[in-house]
DSSP file (Angstrom, degrees, kcal/mol; ACC not computed):
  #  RESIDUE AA STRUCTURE BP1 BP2  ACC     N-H-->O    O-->H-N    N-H-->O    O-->H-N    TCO  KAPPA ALPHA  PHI   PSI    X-CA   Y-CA   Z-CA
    1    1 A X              0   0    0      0, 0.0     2,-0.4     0, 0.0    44,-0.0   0.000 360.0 360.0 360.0 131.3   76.4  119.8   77.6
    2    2 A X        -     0   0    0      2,-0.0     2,-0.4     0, 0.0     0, 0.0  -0.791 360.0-160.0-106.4 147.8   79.1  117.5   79.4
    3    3 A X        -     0   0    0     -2,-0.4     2,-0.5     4,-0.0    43,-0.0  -0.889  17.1 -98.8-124.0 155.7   79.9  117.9   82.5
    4    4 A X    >   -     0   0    0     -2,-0.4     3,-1.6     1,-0.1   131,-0.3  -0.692  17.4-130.7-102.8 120.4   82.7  116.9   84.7
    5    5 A X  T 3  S+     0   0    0     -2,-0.5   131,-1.9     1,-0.3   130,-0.4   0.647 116.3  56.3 -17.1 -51.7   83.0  114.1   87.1
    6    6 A X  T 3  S+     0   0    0    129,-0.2    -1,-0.3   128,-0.2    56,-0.2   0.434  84.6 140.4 -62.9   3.7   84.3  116.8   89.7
    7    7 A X    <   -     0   0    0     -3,-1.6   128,-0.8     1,-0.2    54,-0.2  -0.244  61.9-109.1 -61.4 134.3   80.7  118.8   88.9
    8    8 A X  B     -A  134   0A   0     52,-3.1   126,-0.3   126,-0.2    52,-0.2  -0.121  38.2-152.5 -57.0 151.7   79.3  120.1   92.0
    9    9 A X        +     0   0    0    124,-1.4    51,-0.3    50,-0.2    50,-0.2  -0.568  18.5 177.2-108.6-170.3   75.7  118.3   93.6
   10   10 A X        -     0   0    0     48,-0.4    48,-1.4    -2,-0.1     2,-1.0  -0.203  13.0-164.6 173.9  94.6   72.9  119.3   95.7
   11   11 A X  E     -B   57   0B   0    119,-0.5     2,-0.2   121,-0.2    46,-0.2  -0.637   4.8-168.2-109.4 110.8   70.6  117.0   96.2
   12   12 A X  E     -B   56   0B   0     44,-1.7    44,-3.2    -2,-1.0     2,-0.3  -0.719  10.6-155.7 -72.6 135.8   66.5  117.9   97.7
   13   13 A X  E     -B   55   0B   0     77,-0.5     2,-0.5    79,-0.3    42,-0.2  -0.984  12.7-134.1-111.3 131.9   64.4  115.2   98.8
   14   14 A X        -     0   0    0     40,-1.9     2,-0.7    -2,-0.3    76,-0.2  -0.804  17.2-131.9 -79.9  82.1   60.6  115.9   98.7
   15   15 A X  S    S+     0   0    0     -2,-0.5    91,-0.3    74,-0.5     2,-0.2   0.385  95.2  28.2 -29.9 -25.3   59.3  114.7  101.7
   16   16 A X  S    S-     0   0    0     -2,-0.7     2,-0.3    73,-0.3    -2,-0.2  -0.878  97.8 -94.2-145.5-178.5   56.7  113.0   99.6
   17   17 A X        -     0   0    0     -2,-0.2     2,-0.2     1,-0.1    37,-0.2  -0.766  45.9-125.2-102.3 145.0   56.9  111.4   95.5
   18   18 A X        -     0   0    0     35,-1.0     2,-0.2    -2,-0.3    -1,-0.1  -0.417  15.6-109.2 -64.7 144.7   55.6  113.9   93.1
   19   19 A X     >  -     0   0    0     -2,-0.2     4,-1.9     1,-0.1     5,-0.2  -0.707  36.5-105.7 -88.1 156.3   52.9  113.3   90.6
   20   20 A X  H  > S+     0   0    0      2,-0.3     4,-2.5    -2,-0.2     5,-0.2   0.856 127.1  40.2  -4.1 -72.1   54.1  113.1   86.8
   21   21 A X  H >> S+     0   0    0      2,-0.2     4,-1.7     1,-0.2     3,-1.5   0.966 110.0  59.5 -47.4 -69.9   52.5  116.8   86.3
   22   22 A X  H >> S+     0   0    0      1,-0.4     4,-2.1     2,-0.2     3,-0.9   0.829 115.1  32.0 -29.2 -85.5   53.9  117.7   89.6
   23   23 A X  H 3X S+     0   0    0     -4,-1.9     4,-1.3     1,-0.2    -1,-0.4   0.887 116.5  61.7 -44.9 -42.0   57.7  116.7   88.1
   24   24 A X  H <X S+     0   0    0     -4,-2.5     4,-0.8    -3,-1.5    -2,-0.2   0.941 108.0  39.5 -44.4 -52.5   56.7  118.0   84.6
   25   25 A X  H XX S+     0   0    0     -4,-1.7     3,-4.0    -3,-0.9     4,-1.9   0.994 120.1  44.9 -91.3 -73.2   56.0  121.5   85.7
   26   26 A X  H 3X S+     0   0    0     -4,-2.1     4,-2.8     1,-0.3    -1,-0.3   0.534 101.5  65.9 -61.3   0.3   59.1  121.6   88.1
   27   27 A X  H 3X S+     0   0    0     -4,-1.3     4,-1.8    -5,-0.3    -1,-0.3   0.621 109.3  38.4 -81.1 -52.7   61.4  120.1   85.7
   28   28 A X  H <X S+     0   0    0     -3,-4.0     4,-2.2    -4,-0.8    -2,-0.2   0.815 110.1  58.0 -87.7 -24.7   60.9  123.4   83.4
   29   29 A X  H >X S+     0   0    0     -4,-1.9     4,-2.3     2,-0.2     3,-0.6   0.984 118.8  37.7 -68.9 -48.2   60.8  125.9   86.7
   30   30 A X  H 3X S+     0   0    0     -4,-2.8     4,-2.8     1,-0.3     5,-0.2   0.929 110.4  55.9 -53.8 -39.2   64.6  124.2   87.3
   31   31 A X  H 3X S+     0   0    0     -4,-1.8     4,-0.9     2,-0.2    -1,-0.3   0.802 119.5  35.7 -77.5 -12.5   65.4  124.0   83.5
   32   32 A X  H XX S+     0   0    0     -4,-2.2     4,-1.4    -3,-0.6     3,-1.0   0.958 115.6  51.2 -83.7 -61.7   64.7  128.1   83.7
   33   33 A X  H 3X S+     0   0    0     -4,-2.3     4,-1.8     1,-0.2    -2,-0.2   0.702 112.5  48.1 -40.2 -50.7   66.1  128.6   87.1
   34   34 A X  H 3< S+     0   0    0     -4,-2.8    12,-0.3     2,-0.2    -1,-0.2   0.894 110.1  57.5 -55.3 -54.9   69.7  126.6   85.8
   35   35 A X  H << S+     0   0    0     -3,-1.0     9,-0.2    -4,-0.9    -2,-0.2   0.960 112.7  33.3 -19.4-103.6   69.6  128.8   82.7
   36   36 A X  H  < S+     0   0    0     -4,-1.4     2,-0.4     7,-0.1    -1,-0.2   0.956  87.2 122.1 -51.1 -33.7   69.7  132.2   84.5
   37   37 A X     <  +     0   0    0     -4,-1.8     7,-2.8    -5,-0.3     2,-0.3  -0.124  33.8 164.1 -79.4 127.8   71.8  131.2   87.3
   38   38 A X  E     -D   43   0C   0     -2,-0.4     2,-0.4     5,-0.2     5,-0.2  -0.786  30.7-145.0-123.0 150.6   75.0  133.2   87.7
   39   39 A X  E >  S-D   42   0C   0      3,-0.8     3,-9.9    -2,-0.3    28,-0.1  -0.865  93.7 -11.3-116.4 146.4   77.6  133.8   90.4
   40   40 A X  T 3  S-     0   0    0     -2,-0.4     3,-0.1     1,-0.4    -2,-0.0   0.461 131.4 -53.7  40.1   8.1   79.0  137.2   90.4
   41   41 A X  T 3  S+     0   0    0      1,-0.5    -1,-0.4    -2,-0.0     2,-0.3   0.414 110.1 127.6  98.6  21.8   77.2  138.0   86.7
   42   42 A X  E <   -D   39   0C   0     -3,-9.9    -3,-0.8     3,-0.0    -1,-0.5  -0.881  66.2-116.9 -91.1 159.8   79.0  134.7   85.3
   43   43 A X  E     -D   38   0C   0     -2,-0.3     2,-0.3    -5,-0.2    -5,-0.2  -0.768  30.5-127.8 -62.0 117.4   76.7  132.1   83.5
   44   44 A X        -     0   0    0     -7,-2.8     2,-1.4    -2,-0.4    18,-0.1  -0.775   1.7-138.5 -70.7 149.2   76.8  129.1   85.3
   45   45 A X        +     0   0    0     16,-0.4    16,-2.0    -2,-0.3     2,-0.2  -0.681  61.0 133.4-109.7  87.0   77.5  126.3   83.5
   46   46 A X  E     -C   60   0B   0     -2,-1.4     2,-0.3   -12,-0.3    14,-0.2  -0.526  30.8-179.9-145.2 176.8   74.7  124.3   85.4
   47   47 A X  E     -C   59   0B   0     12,-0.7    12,-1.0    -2,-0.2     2,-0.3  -0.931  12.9-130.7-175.9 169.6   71.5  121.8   85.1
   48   48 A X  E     +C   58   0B   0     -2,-0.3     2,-0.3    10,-0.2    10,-0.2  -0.984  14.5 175.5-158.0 117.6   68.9  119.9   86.9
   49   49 A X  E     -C   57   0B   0      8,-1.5     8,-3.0    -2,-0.3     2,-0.7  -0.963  19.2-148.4-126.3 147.9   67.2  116.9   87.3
   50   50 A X  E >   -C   56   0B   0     -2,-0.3     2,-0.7     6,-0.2     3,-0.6  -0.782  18.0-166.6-124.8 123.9   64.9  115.3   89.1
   51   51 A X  E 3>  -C   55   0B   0      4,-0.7     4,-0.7    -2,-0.7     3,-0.2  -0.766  69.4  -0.2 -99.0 125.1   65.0  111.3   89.9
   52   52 A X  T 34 S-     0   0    0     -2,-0.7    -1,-0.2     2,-0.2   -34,-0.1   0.776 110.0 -85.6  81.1  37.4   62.3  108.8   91.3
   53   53 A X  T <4 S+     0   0    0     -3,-0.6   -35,-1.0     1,-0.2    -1,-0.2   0.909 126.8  80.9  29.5  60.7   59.9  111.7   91.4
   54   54 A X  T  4 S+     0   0    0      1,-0.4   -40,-1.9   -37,-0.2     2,-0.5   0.219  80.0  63.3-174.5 -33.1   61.5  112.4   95.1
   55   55 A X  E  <  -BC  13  51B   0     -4,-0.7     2,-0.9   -42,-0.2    -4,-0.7  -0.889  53.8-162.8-123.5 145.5   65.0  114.4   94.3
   56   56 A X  E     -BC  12  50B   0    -44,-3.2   -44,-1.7    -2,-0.5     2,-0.6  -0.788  18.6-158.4-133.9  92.7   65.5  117.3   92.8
   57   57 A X  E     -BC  11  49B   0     -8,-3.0    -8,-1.5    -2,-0.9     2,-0.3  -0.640   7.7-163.0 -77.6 114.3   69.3  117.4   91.7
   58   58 A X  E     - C   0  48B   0    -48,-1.4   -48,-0.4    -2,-0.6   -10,-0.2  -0.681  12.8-170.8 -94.5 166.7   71.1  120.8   91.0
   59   59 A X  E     + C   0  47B   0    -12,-1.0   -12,-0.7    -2,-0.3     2,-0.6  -0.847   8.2 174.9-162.1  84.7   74.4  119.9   88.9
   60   60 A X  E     - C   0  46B   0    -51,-0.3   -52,-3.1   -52,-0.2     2,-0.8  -0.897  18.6-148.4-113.9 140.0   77.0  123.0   88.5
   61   61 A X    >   -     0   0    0    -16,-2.0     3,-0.7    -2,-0.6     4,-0.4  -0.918   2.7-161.3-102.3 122.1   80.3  122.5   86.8
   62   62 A X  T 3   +     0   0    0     -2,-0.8    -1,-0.1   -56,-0.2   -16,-0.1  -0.123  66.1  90.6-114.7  24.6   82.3  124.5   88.0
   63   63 A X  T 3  S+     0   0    0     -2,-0.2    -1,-0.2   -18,-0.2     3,-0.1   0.783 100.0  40.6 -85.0 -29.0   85.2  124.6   85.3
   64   64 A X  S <  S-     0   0    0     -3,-0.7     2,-0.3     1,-0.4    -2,-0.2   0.906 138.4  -5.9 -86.2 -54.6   83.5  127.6   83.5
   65   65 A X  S    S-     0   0    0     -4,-0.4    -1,-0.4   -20,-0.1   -20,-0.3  -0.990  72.6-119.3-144.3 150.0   82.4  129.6   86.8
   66   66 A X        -     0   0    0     -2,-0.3     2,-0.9    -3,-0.1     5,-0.1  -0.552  37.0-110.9 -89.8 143.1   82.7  128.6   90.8
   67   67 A X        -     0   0    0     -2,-0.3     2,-0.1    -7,-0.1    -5,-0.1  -0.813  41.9-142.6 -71.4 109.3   79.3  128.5   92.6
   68   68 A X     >  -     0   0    0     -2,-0.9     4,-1.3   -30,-0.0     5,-0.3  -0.417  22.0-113.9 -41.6 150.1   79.4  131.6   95.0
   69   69 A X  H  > S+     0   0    0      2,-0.2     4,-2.2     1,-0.2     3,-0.5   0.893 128.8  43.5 -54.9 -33.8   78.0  131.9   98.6
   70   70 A X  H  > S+     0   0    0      1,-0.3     4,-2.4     2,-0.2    -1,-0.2   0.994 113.4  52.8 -84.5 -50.0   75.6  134.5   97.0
   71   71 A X  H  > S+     0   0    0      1,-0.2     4,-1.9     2,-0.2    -1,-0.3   0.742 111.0  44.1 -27.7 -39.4   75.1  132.0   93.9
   72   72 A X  H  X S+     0   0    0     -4,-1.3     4,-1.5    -3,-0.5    -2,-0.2   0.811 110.9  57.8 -81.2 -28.4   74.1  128.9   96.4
   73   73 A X  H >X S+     0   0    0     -4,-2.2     3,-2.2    -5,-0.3     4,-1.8   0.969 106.6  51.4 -63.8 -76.2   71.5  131.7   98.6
   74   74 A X  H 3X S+     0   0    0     -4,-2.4     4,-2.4     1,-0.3    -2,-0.2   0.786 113.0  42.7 -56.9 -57.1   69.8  132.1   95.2
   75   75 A X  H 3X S+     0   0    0     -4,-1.9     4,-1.7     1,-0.2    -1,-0.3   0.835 111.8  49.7 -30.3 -51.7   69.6  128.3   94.9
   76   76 A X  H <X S+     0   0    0     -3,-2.2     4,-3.1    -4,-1.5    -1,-0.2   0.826 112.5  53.3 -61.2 -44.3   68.5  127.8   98.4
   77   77 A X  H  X S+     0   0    0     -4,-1.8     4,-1.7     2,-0.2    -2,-0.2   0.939 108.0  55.5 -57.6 -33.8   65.7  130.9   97.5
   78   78 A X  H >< S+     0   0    0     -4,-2.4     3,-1.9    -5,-0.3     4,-0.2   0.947 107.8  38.6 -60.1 -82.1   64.7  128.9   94.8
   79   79 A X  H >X S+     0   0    0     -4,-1.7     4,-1.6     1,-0.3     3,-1.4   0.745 107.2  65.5 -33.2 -56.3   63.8  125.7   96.3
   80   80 A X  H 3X S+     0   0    0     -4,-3.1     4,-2.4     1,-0.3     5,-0.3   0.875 108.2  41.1 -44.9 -46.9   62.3  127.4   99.3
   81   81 A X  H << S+     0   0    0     -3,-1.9     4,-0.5    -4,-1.7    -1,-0.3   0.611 111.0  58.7 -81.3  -1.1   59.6  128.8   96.6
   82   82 A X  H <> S+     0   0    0     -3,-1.4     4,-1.3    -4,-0.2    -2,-0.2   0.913 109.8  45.2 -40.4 -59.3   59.7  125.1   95.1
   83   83 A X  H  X>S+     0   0    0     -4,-1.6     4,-1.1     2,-0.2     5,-0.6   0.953 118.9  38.2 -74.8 -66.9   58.6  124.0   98.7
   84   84 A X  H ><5S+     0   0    0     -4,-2.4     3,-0.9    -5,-0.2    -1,-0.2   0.997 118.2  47.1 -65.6 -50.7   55.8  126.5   99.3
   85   85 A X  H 345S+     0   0    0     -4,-0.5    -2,-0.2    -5,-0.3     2,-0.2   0.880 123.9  32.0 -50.3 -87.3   54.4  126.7   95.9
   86   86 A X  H 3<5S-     0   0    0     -4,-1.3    -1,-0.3    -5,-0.2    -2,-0.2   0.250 107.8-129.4 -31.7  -6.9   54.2  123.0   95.4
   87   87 A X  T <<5 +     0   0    0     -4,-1.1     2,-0.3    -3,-0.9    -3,-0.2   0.907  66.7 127.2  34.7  77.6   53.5  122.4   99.7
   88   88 A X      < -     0   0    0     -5,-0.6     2,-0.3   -73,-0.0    -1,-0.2  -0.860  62.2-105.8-132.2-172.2   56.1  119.9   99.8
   89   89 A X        +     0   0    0     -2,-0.3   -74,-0.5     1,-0.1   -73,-0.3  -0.869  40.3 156.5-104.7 134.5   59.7  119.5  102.4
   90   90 A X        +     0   0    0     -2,-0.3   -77,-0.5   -76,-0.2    -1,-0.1   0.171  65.8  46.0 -25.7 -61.7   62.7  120.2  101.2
   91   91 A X  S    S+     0   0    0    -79,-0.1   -77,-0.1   -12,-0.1    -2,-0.0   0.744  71.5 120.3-103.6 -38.8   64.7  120.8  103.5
   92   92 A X        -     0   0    0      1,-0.2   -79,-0.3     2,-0.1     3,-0.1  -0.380  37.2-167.1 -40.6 102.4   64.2  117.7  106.8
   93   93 A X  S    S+     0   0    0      1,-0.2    -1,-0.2     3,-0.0     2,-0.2   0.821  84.4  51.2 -33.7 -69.3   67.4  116.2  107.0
   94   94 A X  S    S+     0   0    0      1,-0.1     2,-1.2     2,-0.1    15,-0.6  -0.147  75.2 104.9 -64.6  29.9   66.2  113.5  109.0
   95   95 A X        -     0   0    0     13,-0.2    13,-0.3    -2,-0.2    -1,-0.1  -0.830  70.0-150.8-114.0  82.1   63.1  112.5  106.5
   96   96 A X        -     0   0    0     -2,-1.2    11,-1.4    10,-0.1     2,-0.3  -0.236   6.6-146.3 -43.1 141.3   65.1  109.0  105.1
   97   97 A X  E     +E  106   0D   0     31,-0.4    31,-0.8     9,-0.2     2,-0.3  -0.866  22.5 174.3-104.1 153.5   64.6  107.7  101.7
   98   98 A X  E     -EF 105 127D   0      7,-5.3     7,-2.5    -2,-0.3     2,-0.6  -0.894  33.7-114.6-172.9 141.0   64.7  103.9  100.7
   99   99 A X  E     +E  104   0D   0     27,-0.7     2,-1.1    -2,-0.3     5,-0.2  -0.579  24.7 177.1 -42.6  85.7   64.3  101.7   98.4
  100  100 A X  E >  S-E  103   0D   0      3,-1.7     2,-1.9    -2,-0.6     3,-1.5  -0.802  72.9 -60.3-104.5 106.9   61.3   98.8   98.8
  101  101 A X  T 3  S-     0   0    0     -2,-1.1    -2,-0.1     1,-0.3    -1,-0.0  -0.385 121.8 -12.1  69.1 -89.8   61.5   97.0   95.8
  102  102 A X  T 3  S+     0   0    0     -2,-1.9    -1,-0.3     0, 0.0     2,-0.2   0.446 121.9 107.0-108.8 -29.7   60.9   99.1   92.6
  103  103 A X  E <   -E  100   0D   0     -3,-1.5    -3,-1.7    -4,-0.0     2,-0.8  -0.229  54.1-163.3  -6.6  87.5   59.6  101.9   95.5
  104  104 A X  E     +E   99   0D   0     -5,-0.2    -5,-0.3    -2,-0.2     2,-0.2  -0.627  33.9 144.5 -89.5  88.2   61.5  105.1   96.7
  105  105 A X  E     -E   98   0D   0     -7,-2.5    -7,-5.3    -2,-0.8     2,-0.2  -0.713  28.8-150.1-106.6-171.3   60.1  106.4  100.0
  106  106 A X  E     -E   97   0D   0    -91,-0.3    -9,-0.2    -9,-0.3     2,-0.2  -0.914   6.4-152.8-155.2-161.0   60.8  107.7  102.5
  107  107 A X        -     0   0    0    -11,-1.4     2,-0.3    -2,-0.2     3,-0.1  -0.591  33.8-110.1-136.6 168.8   60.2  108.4  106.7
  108  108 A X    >>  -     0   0    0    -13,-0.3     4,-2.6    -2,-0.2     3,-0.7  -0.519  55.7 -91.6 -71.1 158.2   60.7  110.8  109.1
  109  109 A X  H 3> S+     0   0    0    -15,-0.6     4,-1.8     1,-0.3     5,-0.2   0.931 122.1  52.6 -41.2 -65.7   63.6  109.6  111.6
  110  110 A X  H 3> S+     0   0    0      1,-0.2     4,-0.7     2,-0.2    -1,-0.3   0.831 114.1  38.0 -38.8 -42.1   61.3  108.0  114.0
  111  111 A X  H X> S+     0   0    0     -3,-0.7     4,-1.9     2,-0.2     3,-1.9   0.951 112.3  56.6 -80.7 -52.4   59.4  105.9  111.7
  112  112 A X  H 3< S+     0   0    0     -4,-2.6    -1,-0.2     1,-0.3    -2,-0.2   0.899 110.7  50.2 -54.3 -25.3   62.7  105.0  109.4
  113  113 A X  H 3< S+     0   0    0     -4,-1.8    -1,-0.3    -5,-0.3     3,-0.3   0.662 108.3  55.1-104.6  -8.5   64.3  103.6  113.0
  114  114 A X  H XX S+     0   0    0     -3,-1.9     3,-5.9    -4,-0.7     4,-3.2   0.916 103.7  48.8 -56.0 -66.5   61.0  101.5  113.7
  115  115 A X  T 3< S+     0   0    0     -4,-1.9     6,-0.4     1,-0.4     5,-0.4   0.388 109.9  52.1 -69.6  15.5   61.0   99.6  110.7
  116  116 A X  T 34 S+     0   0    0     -3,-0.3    -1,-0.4     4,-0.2    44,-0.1  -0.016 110.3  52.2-120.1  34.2   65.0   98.7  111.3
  117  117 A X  T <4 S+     0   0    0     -3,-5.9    -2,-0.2    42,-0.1    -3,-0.1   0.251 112.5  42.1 -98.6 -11.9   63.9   97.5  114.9
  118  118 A X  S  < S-     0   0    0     -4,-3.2    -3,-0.1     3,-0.0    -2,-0.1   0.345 120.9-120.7 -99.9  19.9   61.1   95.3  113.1
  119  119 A X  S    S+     0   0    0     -5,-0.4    -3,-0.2    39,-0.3    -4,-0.1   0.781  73.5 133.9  57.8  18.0   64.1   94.5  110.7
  120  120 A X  S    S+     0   0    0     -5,-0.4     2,-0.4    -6,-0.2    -4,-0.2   0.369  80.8  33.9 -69.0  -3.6   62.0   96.1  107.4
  121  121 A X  S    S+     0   0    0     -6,-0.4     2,-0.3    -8,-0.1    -1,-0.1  -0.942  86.4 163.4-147.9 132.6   65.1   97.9  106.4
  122  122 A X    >   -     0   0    0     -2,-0.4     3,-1.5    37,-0.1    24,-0.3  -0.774  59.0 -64.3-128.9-174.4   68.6   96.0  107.3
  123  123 A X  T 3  S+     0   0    0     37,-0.3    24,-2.0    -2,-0.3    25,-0.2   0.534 129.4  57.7 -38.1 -27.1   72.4   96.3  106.2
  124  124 A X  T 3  S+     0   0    0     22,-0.2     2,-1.4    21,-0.2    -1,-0.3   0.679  80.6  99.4-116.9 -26.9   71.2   95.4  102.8
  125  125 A X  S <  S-     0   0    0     -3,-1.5    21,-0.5    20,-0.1    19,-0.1  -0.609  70.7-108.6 -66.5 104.0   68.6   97.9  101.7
  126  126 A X        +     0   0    0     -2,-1.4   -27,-0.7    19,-0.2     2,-0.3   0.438  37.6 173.8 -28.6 126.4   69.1  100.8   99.6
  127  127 A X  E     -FG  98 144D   0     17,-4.1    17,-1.6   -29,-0.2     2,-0.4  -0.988  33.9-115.0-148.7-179.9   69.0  104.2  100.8
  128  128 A X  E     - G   0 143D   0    -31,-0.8     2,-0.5    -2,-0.3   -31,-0.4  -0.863  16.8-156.2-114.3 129.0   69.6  107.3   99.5
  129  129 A X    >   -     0   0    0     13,-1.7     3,-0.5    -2,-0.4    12,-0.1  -0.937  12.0-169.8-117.2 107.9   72.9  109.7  101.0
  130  130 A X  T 3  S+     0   0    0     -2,-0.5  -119,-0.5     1,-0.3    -1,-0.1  -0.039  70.8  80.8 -28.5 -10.6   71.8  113.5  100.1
  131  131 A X  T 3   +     0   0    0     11,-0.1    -1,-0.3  -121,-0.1     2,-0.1   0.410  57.3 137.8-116.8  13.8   75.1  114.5  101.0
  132  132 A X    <   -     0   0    0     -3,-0.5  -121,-0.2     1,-0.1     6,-0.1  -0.286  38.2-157.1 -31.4 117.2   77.0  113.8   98.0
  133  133 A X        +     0   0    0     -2,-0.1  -124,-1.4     1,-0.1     2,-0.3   0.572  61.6   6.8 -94.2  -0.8   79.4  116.3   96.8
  134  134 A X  B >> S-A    8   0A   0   -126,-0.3     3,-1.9     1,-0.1     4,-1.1  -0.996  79.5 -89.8-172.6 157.3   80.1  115.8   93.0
  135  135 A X  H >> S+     0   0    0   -128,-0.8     4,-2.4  -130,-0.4     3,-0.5   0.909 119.0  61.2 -56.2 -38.9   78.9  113.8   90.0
  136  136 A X  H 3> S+     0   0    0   -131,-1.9     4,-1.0     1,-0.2    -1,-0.3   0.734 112.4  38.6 -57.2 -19.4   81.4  110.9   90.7
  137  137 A X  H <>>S+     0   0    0     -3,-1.9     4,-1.5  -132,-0.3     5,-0.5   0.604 107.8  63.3-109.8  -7.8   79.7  110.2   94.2
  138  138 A X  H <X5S+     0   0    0     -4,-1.1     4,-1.2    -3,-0.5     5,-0.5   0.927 112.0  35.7 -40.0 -81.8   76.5  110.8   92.9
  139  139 A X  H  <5S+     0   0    0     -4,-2.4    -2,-0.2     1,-0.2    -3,-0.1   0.790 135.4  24.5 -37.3 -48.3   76.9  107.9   90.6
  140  140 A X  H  <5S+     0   0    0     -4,-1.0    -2,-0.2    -5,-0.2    -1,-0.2   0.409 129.9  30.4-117.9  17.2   78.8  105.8   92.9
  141  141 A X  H  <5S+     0   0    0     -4,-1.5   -12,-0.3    -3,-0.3    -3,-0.3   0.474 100.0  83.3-136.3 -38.6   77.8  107.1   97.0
  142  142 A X  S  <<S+     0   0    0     -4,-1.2   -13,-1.7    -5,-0.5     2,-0.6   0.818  99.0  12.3-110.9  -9.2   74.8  108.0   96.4
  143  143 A X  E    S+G  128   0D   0     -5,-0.5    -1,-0.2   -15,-0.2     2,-0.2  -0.833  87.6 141.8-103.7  97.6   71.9  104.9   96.4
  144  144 A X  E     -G  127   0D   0    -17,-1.6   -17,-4.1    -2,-0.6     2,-0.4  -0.534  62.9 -76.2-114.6-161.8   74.3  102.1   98.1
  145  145 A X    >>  -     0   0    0    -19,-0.2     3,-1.1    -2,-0.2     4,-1.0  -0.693  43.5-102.7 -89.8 144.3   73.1   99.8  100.4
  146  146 A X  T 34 S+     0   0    0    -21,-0.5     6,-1.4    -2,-0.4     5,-0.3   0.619 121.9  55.2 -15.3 -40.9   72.3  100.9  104.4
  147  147 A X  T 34 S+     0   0    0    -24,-2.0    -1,-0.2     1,-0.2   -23,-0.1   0.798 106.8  49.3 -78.6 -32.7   75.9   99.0  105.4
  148  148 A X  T <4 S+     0   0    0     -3,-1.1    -2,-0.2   -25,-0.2    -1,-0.2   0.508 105.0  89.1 -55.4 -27.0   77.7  101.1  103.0
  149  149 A X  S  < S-     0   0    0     -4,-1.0     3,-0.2     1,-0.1     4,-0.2  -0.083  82.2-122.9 -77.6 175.6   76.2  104.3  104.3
  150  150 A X  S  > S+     0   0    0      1,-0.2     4,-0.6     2,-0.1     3,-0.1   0.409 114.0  76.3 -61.1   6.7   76.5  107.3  106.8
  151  151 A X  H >> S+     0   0    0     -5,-0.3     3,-2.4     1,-0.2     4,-2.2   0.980  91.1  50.1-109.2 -53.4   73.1  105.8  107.5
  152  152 A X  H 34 S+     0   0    0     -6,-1.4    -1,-0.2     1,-0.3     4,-0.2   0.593 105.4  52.7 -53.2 -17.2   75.1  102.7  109.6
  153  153 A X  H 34 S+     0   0    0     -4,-0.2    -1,-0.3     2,-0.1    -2,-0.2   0.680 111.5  49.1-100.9   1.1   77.2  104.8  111.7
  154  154 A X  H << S+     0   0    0     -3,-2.4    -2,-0.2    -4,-0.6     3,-0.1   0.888 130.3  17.3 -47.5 -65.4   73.7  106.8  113.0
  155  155 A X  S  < S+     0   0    0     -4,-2.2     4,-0.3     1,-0.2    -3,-0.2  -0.130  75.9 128.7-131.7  39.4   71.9  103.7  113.7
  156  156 A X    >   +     0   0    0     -5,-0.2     3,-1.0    -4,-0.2    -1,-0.2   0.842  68.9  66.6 -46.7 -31.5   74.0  101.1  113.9
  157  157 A X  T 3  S+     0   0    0      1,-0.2    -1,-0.2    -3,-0.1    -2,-0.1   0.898 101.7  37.7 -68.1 -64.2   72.5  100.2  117.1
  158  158 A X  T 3  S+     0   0    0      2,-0.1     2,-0.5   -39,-0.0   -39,-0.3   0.213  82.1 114.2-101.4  41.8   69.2   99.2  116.3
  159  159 A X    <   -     0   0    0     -3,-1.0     2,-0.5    -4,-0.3   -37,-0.1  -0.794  66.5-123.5 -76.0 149.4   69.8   97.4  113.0
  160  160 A X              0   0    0     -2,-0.5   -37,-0.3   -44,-0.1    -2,-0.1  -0.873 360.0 360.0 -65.1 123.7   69.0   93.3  113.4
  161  161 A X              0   0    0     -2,-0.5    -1,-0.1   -39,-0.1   -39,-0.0   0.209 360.0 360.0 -28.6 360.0   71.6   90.9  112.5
């Protein structure tokens, strides 16, 4: 299926990286959940992926049917029995992701704002902004660098020069 640049996102980050199996398994629970999932009895025209074993990408285009409030709850149900079944986070806002090398982790706030006061994450490191709205910022918003991000106007404050 092709989907269109203007396709809705939603991206969870796993508080911790998923094993192989771990991705395997939820990687078919999405590809049924995407399958079935309808607003108002329409088929959405929808899909799933997950990247770096750590995000777990819903993807609806919205040309065939619009993602409803009642459509997005079911999503939101979903993931919530993703999270418990699997024991992982979801849902932490603050739990950053970044790049160390070939690496995705990530921190809880506190810890992510140590390591840019010992200067282990600067302006220049990759992180990942979860709040992407569509495939075109997905592709181009959503691993940039720390200076590029929402992540600099947070914690501008304690980056090092």
């Amino acid at each position: 299926m092709e989907f269109s640049q203007h396709s809705r996102v939603w991206i969870y980050q796993s508080d911790k990286k998923l094993t192989d199996p771990e991705v395997e398994q939820i990687q078919q629970e999405l590809d049924d959940f995407t399958i079935g999932w309808t607003a108002h009895n329409n088929q959405l025209k929808a899909r799933a992926e997950i990247r770096y074993n750590r995000f777990l990408i819903l993807i609806v285009d919205e040309s065939q049917a619009d993602a409803s409030g009642c459509s997005i709850d079911k999503s939101v149900h979903f993931m919530k029995h993703l999270e418990q079944h699997y024991h992982i986070n979801l849902f932490d806002r603050f739990n950053l992701a970044y790049r160390e090398g070939e690496e995705v982790l990530s921190l809880p706030r506190h810890a992510f704002e140590g390591l840019l006061k010992q200067g282990k994450i600067n302006t220049e490191t990759i992180v990942y902004n979860n709040m992407v709205q569509n495939i075109s910022e997905l592709e181009s918003k959503w691993e940039v660098p720390f200076k590029n991000s929402w992540h600099i106007q947070l914690f501008r404050d304690l980056v090092i020069q």
